[in-house]
C-alpha positions as a Markdown table, in Angstrom:
| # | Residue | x | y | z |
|---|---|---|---|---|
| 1 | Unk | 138.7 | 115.2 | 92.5 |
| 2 | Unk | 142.2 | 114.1 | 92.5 |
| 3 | Unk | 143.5 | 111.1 | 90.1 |
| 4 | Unk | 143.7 | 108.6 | 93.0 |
| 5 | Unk | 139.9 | 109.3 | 94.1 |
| 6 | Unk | 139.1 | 108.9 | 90.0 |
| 7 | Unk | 140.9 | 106.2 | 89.9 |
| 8 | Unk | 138.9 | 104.5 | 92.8 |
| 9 | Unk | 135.9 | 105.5 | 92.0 |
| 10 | Unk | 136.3 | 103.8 | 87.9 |
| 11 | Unk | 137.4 | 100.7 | 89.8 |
| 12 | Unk | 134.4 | 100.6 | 92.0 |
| 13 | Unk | 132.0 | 101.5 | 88.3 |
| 14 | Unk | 133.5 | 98.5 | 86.8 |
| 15 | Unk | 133.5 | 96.0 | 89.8 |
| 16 | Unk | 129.8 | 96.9 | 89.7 |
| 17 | Unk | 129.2 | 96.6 | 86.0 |
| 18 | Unk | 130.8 | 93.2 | 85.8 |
| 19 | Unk | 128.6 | 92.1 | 88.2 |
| 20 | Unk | 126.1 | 92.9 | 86.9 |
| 21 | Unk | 126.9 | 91.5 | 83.6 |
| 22 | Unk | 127.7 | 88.2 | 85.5 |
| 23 | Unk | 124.4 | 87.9 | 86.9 |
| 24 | Unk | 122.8 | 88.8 | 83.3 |
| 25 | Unk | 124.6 | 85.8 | 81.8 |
| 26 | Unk | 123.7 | 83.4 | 84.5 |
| 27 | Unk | 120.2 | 83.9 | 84.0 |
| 28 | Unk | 120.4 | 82.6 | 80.1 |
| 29 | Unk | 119.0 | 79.2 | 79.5 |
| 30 | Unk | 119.7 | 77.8 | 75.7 |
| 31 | Unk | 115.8 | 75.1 | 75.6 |
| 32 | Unk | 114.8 | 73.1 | 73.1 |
| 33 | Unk | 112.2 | 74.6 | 70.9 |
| 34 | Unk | 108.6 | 73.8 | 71.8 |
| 35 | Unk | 105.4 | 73.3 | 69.9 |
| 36 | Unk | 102.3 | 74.4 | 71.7 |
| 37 | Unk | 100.2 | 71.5 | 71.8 |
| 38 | Unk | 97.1 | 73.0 | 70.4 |
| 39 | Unk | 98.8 | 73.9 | 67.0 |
| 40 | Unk | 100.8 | 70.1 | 66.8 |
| 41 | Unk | 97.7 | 69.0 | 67.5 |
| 42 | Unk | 96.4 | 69.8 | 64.6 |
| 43 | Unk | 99.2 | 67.5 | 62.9 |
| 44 | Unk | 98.6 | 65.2 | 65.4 |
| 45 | Unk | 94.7 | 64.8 | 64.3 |
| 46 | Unk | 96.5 | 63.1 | 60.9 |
| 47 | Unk | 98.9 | 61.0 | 61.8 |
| 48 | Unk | 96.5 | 57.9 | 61.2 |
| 49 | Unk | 95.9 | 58.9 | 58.0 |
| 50 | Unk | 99.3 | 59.7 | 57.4 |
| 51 | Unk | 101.5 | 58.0 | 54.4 |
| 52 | Unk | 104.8 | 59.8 | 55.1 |
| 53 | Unk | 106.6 | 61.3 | 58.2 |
| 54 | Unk | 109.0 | 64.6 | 57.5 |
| 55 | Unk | 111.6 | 64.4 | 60.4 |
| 56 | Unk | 115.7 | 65.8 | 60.8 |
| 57 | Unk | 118.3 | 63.5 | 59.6 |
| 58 | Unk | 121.7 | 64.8 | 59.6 |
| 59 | Unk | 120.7 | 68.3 | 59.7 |
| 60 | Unk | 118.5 | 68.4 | 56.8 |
| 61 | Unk | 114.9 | 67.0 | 55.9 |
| 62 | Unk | 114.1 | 63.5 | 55.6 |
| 63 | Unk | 110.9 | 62.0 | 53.5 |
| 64 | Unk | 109.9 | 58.5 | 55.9 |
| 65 | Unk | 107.2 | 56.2 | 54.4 |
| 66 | Unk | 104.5 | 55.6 | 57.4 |
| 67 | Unk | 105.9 | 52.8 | 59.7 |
| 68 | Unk | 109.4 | 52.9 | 58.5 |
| 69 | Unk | 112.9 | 53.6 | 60.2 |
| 70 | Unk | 114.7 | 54.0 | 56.7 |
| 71 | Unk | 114.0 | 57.6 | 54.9 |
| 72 | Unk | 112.8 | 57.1 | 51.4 |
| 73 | Unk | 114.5 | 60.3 | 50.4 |
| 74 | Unk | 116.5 | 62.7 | 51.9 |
| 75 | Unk | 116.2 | 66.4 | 50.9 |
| 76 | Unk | 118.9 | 69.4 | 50.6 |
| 77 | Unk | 116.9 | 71.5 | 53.4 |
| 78 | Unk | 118.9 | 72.3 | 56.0 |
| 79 | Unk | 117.0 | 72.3 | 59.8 |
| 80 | Unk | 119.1 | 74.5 | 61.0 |
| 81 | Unk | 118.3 | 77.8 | 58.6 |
| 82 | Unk | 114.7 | 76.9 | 59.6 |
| 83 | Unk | 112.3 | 78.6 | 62.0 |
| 84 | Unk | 112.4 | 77.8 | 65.6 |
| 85 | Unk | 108.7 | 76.2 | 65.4 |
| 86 | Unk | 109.1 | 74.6 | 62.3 |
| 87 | Unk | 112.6 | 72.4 | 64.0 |
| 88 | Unk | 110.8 | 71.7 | 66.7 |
| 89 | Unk | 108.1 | 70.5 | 64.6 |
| 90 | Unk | 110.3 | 67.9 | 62.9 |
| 91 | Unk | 111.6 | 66.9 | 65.9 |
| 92 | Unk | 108.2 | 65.7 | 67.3 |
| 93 | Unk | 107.4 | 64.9 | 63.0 |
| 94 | Unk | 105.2 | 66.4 | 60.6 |
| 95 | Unk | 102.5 | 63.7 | 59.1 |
| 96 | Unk | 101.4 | 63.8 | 55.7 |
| 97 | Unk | 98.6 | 61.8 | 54.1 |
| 98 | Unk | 100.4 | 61.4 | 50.7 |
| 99 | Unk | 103.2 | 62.4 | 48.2 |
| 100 | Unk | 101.2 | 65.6 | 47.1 |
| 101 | Unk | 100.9 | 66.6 | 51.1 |
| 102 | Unk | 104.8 | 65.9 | 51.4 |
| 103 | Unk | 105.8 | 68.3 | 48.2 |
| 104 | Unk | 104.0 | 71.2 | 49.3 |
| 105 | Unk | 105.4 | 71.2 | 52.9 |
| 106 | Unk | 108.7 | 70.8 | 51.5 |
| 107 | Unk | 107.5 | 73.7 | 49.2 |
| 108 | Unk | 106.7 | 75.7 | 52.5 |
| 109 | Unk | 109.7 | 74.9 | 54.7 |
| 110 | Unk | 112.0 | 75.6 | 51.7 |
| 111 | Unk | 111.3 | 78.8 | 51.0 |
């Protein structure tokens, strides 16, 4: 094959592999982390009971006292090092019945 039909034909091979790489990146969504219902549920089924609220708060988590806007303590746990579920978890907030509750998911989410 002479350097002209080579030539050509490399064109054509790259024309058709950036295609197809621009279709691959159009089909990539960034979404927001979901819970599945059935396992926030589960947290859900406390929330009356609930003393304290863990939720983000400049990217790290905050304690909240049941009821309150104002965190009663803010932790050096950063959201963003955490596990997909466990972010979208504190988005949505993870109840705890009282002080003991909130130390050992802090314990969990920490490590």
């Amino acid at each position: 094959m002479k350097l002209a039909g080579r030539i050509a034909l490399l064109v054509v091979m790259l024309s058709l592999a950036a295609a197809a790489a621009w279709g691959a990146i159009g089909t990539i969504r960034m979404t927001k982390p979901q819970v599945p219902a059935e396992v926030y549920a589960l947290y859900q089924a406390k929330s009356g009971r609930a003393g304290y609220l863990l939720r983000e708060k400049d990217g790290v988590i905050a304690v909240y006292k049941s009821g309150e806007n104002r965190p009663t303590r803010m932790t050096d746990i950063e959201t963003a090092l955490l596990r997909r579920a466990d972010r979208a978890m504190l988005e949505k907030g993870i109840p705890a019945e009282d002080l003991a509750e909130v130390l050992a998911l802090l314990e969990d989410l920490g490590s």
